[in-house]
N, C-alpha and C positions, 0 to 999 in steps of 0.2 A: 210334134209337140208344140202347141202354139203357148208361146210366153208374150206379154205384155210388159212385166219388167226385168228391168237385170244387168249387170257390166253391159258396157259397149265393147271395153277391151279389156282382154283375158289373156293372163299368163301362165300355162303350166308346166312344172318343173319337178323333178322328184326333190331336191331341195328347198326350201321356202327362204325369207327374208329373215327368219328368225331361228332360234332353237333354242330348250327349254331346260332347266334342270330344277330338281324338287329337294329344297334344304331339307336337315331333321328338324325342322319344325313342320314342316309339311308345306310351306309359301314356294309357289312357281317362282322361278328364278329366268326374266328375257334375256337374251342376246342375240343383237343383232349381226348378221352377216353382213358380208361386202357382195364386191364380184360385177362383171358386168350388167346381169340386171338388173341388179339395185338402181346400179348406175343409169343402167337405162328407164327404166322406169320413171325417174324422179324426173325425165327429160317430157314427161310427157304433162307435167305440174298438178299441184297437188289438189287440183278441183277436179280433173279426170275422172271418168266415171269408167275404175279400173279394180280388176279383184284377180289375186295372185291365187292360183289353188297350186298345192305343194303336199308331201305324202310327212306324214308326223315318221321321224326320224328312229327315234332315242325313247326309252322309258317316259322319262320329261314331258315329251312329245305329246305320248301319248295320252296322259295324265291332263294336259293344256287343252286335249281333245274331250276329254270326258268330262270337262269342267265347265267347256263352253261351246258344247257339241258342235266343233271346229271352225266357228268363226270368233277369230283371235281378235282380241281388244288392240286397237288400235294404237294404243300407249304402249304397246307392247311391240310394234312393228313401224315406229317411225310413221304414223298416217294411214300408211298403207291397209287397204282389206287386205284381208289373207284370208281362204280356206284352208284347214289342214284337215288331211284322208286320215282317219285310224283304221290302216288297211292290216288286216292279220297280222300278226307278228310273224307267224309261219309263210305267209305267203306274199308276205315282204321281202324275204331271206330269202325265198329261193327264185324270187324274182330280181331281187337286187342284184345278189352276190350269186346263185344258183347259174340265171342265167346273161344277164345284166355286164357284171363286171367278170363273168370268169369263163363265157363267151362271145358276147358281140364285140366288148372292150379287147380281147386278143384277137378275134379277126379281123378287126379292122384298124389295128395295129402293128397286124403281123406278125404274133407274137409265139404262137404254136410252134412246139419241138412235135414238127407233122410224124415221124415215125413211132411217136406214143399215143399224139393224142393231135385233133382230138379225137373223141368216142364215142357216138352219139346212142347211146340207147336208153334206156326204159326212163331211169334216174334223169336224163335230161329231158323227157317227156312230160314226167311228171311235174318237175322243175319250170317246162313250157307253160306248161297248165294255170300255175301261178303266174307268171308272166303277161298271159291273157287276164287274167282277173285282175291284176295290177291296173292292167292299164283302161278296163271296163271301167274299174270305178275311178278315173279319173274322166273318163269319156260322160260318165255319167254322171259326173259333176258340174264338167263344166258345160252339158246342156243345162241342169238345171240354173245357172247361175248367169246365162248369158242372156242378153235381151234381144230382140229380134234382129237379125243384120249384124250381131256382134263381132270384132275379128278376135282371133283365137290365134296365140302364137307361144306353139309347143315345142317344148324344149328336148332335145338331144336323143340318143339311144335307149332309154329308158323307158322313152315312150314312143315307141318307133308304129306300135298298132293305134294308139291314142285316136288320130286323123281321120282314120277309117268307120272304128268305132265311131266316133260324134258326128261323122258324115249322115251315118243311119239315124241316129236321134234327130239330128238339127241339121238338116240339108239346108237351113237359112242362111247358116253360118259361113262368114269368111277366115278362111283357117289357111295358117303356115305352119310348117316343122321347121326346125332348124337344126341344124346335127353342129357340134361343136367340135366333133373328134375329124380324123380322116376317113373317106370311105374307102376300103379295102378293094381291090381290084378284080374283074367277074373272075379271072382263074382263083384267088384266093378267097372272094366270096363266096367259090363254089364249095368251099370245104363242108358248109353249111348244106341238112338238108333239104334237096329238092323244095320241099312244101312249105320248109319254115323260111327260107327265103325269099320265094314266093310272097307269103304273106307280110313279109318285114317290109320287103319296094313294097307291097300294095296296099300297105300301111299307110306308109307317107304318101302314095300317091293318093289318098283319099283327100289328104289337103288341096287346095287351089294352089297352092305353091310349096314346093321344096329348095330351102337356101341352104348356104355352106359358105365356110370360108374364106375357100377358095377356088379359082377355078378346075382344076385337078380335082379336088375332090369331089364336084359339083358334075365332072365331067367321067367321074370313074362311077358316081351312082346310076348318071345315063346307062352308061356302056354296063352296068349291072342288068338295070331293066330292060335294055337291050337281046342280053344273053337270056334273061328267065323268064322276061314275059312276054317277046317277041318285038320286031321292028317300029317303032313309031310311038313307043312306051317310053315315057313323055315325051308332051309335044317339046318344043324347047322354051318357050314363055315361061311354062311351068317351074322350070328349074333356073335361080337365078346363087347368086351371089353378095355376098357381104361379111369384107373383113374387117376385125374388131379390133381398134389402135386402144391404145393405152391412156388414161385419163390423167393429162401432165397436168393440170391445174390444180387438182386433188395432192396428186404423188407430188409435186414438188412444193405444196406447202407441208403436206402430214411429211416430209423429207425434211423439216427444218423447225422441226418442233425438238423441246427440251430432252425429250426420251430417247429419240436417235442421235441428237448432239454427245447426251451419256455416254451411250451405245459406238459412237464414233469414236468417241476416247479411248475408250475398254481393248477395240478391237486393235488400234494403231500399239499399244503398249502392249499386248500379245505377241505382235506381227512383228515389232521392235526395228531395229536398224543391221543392216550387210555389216561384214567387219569393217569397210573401208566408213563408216560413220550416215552412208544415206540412206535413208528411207527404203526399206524392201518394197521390192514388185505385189502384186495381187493378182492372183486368178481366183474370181466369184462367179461360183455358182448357186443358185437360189432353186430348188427342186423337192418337191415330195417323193418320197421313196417308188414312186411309183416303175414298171420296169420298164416300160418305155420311153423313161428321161435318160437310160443309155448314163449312169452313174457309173456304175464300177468299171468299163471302157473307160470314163472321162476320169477318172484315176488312176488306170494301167496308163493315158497317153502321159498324163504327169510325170508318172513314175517313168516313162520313156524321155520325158525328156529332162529331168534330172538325171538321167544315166549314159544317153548322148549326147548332150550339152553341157557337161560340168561346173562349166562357168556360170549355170544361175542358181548354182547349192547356195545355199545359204543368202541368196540375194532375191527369193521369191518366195513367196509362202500361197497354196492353194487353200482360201477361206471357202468350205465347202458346207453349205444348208443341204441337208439331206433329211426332210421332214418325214416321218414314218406314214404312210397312208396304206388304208384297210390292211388293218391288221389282223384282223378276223379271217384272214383266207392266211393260206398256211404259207402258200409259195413268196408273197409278199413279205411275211416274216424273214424269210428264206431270205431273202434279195435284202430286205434291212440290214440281217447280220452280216452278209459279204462284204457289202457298205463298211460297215466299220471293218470288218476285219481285214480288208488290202489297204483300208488307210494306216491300219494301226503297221503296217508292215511296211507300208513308204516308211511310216516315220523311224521304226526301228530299224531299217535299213541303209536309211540315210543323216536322221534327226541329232543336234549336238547340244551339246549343253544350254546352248544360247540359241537355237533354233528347231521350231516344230513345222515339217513342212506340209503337213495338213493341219490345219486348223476345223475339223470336222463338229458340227453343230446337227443335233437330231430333237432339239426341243425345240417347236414353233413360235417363232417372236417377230411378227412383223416388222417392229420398229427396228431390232436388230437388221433386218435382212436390209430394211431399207439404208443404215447405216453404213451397209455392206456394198450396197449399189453407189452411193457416194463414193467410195475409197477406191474402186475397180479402176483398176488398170486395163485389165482382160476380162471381159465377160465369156464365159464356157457355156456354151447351150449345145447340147450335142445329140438329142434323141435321135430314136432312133427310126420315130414318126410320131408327130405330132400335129392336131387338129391348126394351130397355131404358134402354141407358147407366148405368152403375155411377157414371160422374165424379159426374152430377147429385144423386148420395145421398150420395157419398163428402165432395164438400165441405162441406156443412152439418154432417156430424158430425164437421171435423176443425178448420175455422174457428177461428178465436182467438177474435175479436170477434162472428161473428156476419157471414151476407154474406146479399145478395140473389142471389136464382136467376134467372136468366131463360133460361128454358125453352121447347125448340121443340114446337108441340101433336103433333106426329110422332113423340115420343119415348115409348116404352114406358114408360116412368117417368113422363110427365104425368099417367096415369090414377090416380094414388098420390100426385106431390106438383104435381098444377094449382092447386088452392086458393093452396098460399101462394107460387108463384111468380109469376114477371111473363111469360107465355105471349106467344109469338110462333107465328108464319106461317113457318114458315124460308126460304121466296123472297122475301119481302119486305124487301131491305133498310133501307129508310124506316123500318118497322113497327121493324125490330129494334134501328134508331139510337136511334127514340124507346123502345124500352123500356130501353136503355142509361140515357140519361137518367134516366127515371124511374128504376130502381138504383140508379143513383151519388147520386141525388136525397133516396134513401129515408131519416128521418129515423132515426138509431141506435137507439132506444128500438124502431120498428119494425121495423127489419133484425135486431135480435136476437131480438125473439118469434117471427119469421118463422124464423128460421133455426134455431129451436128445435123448431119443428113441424115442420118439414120431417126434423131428425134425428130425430123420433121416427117417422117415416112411413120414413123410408129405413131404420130401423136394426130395425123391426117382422117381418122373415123373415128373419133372418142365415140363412148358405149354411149350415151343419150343420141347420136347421130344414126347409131348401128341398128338401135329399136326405132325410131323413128323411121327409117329406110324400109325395114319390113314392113312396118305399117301401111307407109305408102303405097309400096308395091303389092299389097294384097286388096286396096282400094283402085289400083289401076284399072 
């Protein structure tokens, strides 16, 4: 395919920079997204000759697509180009959710109850089927949209064939994937079959480079390719790394704007004061319902340690964000209502007139959360594997006083800030009760050096440095 014009650099992502809703008047309605691409993006300045392609989401979406056969007005996206896919509705859904989020997201999370499931037959077949057209027609976007020599830096599990595909279109192209999640281990990869595995590593390895967050993860997709497509599959150049710290310049001015000052008030007068007249403890955690953030564990270890520790009844309260995500798949529903329902049982179990010892929140409010990250005593991150988690770097740079981390050794981010947290087992609730204690324990001279280090360790690859770095390294 020879092109003469077109981006130089190229973003694609199954989320875009924006998303759309349609009043009853019938006028599109933008809203802009965060996140680290954004972030990174904007590091590359706004004369970049750069175009995001992204799959239309929501109704909204795809109305935005049929209005301006998907390339989005720019007033609409912060500057940015953006292409949006109006890729079937049907075959959105069984590539998103079908096989997207309700199996590469639990294998490489670890997430499968293996004596049910999973299951792989006809229904996931067909389900594959869309998965491949997903991701053709973004293979087949972003040849037409790129100019000769363009790099191409594709985003996460969603588009794991993406690479290969645009290979065959545009063998001009310099291309990377990036996986944001963990990669699953070859015995646990294998759960997958034979063929579709296969094709997943030979997906990515269509790119010139595959990155990761970490080195473990970067190091388990080797040892994948290893096991299924034989020795010397990839060489090792190919496979690099790059981990994404937290953007403190941003989060600690939108951390001290009027709405979370509100928000700080609201929460400290909830939270109220011990009998003895001082200010209650905090454990915050900031988490989408997701089930591999290890929630209702990191509320049995509370409820353990309110029941071993008596002495912090009434002198601790667990501020707990637990934001609902895909709610459209059933088992997630499932896992939401647990959520509340062991909290609603600490508090009947233990709660008194004058104190609530969860404070559980399940409606999305940035600025609250960020409000939350200020007040923390004890930060709770406790998955049960995690690509990275952003929450675990984000509180220590936004902290007022200074808080203790305690951190699950499954989390992408321990390999950057282990040292100065207080590292858990995340099955173990006992292990995580007593590391609670020890947090809430830790003396403030200590909690503050701690949480000092850890914002210099979290705040060491902001997102503009992170896209930048792939960059580089695919022009090496």
């Amino acid at each position: 395919m020879a092109v003469t014009e077109g981006a130089r650099i190229l973003v694609a992502s199954n989320r875009g920079p924006v998303s759309y809703t349609v009043e009853e008047s019938g006028a599109l309605v933008a809203r802009r997204g965060g996140g680290g691409l954004v972030s990174g993006l904007s590091a590359i300045g706004p004369d970049a000759d750069a175009v995001w392609v992204c799959a239309a989401l929501s109704e909204g979406d795809r109305e935005a697509v049929r209005r301006t056969g998907g390339a989005l007005d720019t007033a609409d996206t912060g500057g940015q180009r953006v292409r949006m896919l109006g890729i079937d509705p049907g075959v959105y859904a069984d590539a998103y959710n079908g096989v997207a989020n309700s199996v590469l997201w639990f294998v490489h999370h670890m997430l499968y109850q293996t004596p049910l499931e999973p299951a792989f037959g006809r229904e996931f077949r067909r389900q594959w089927a869309s998965y491949e057209a997903y991701n053709q027609a973004f293979a087949k976007a972003l040849a037409e949209e790129a100019a000769q020599g363009a790099a191409v830096l594709v985003q996460d599990y969603h588009l794991a064939l993406t690479p290969r595909m645009l290979r065959g279109l545009r063998p001009d192209l310099r291309i990377g994937h990036f996986s944001h999640t963990p990669w699953a281990p070859p015995e646990y990869f294998g759960l997958l079959p034979d063929d579709i595995a296969a094709q997943l590593l030979g997906g990515i390895l269509g790119a010139d480079r595959a990155a990761f967050l970490t080195r473990r993860w970067a190091d388990a997709f080797t040892d994948c390719c290893h096991a299924v497509l034989g020795p010397g599959i990839p060489s090792g150049e190919r496979v690099g790394v790059h981990g994404l710290g937290a953007d403190a310049e941003f989060l600690r001015e939108r951390a001290h704007r009027p709405d979370v000052d509100e928000w700080l008030a609201v929460l400290r007068e909830q939270i109220g004061s011990a009998p003895d007249g001082t200010p209650r403890r905090t454990i915050v955690r900031v988490d989408r319902t997701e089930l591999s953030k290890n929630i209702v564990r990191g509320l049995l270890a509370y409820e353990e340690l309110l029941r071993s520790r008596p002495e912090w009844r009434e002198r601790v309260v667990h501020v707990a964000f637990a934001y609902p995500s895909r709610q459209d798949l059933a088992v997630y529903r499932a896992y939401t209502a647990e959520v509340r329902r062991v909290a609603e049982e600490i508090n009947s179990r233990y709660g008194t007139p004058d104190w609530t010892p969860v404070e559980l929140h399940v409606k999305d409010d940035f600025a609250r959360s960020l409000a939350a990250y200020r007040m923390a005593d004890v930060a709770l991150v406790n998955p049960i594997r995690d690509g990275m988690n952003l929450v675990a770097k984000e509180v220590p740079v936004v902290s007022d006083e200074g808080c203790a981390l305690v951190l699950s050794r499954e989390a992408g981010a321990h390999e950057e800030l282990g040292e100065d947290a207080v590292t858990v087992n995340p099955y173990d609730v006992v292990g995580t009760a007593a590391a609670l204690h020890e947090a809430l324990s830790m003396p403030a001279p200590e909690r503050a050096e701690r949480s000092k280090a850890l914002a210099a360790r979290a705040t060491a690859l902001p997102p503009g440095q992170w896209f930048l770095d792939q960059l580089a390294a695919l022009e090496a």
